[in-house]
N, C-alpha and C positions, 0 to 999 in steps of 0.2 A: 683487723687483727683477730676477733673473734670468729671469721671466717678460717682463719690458719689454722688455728687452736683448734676447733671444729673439724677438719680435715685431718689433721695429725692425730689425733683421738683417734677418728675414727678406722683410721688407716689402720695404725698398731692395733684398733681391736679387732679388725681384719684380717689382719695378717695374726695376729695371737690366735685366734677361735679358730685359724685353718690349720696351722701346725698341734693343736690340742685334735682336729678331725684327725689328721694324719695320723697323731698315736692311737688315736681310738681304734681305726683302720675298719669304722663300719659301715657295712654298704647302705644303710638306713638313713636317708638323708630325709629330714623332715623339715626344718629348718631352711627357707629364703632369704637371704640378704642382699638389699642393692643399694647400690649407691648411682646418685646422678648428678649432673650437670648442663647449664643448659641458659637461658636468656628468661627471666622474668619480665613478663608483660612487653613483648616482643611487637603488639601494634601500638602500643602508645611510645614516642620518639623521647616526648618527657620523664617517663620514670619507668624506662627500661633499666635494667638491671640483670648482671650474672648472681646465677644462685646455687647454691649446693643443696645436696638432703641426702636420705637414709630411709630404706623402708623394710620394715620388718613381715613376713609372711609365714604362718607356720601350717606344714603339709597334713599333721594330725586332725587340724580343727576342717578341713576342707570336707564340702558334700556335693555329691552329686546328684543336680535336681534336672530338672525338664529344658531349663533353659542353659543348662553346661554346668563344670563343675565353678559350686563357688567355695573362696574361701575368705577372711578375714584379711584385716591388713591394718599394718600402723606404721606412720613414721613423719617425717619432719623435714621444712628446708627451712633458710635461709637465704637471705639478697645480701648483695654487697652495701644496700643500703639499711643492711639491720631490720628490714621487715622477715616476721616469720610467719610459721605456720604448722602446727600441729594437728596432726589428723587419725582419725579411725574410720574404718569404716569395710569395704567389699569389694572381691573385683572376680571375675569372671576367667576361666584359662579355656581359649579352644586350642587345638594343639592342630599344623597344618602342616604335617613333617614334619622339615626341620624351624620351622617357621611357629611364632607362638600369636597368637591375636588377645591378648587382657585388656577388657573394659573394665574400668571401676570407677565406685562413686563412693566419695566420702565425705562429710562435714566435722567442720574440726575449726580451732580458735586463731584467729590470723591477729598479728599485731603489726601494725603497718613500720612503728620505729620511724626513720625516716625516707620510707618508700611512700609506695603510691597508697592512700586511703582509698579503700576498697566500700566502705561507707557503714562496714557493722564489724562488731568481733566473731561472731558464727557466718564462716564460708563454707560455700559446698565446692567441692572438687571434683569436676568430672573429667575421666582420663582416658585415654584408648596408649594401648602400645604395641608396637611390634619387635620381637626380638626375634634374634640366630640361636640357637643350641652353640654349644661352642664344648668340645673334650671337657672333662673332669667336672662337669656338674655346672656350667656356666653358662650365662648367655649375655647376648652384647645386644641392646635394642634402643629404638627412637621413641621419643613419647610425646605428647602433644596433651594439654590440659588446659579447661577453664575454671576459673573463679569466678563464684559468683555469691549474693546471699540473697537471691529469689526476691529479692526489693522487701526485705527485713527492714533495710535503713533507711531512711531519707534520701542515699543516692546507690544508687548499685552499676558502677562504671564497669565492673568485673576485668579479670587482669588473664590473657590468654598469653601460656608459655609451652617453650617445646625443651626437651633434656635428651640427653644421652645416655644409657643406662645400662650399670653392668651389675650384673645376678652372678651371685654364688650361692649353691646349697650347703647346708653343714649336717 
């Protein structure tokens, strides 16, 4: 139920922040939003799980350094089994046409709820994705992430998931 609730938020504020771009009517999009879906911990058969999330990116804070440009990034999912995961962190954009290649890595506070104990509260997220360009400032991509907390705990099982994922700028 708090997965619904989650998705209905987030949707109206999706769909509310693109009809507010609309009136604005500016070509300056600096602002990332995505939203994903996709199978938590997809090789354990035990405490697999569907999950949702949000990730926020903004085009202003981003720099271009030697190893591509990077920018900042924040955002959050959930499981259907009330495990979450809050994170900050960094991710890399090479641009391949129409084709995008972002690596990022981020560590952030995981609360298992009752999903799979991961074996600490600080997990790191490493991520690669690839997306389309898609008309009006969007893009449709695959992603592929590990969990892990670098053996912080007493067990570090780490939880590998892959999402579906759709980018709009504002």
């Amino acid at each position: 139920m708090k997965i619904i609730r989650f998705i209905s938020v987030f949707i109206f504020f999706l769909f509310s922040s693109s009809l507010i771009a609309e009136e604005i009517k500016s070509e300056n999009y600096n602002t990332e939003f995505s939203v994903y879906t996709g199978t938590f911990d997809f090789s354990d058969d035990g405490k697999r799980a569907t999950l949702v999330g949000v990730q926020h990116q903004n085009e202003d804070l981003n720099r271009d350094t030697f190893i591509g440009n990077l920018s900042p990034i924040t955002g959050a999912m959930v499981t259907m089994d009330n495990a979450s995961y809050f994170y900050t962190g960094i991710q890399a954009h090479y641009k391949l046409g129409a084709l995008n290649l972002t690596p990022s890595f981020a560590p952030g506070y995981y609360n298992q709820g009752d999903g799979k104990d991961l074996g600490h509260a600080l997990e790191f997220k490493s991520e690669v994705q690839l997306s389309l360009e898609l008309p009006k400032e969007s893009q449709l991509g695959f992603s592929y992430n590990h969990l892990s907390n670098a053996s912080l705990g007493d067990k570090n099982p780490g939880a590998n998931s892959y999402m579906l994922n759709f980018f709009k700028k504002f």
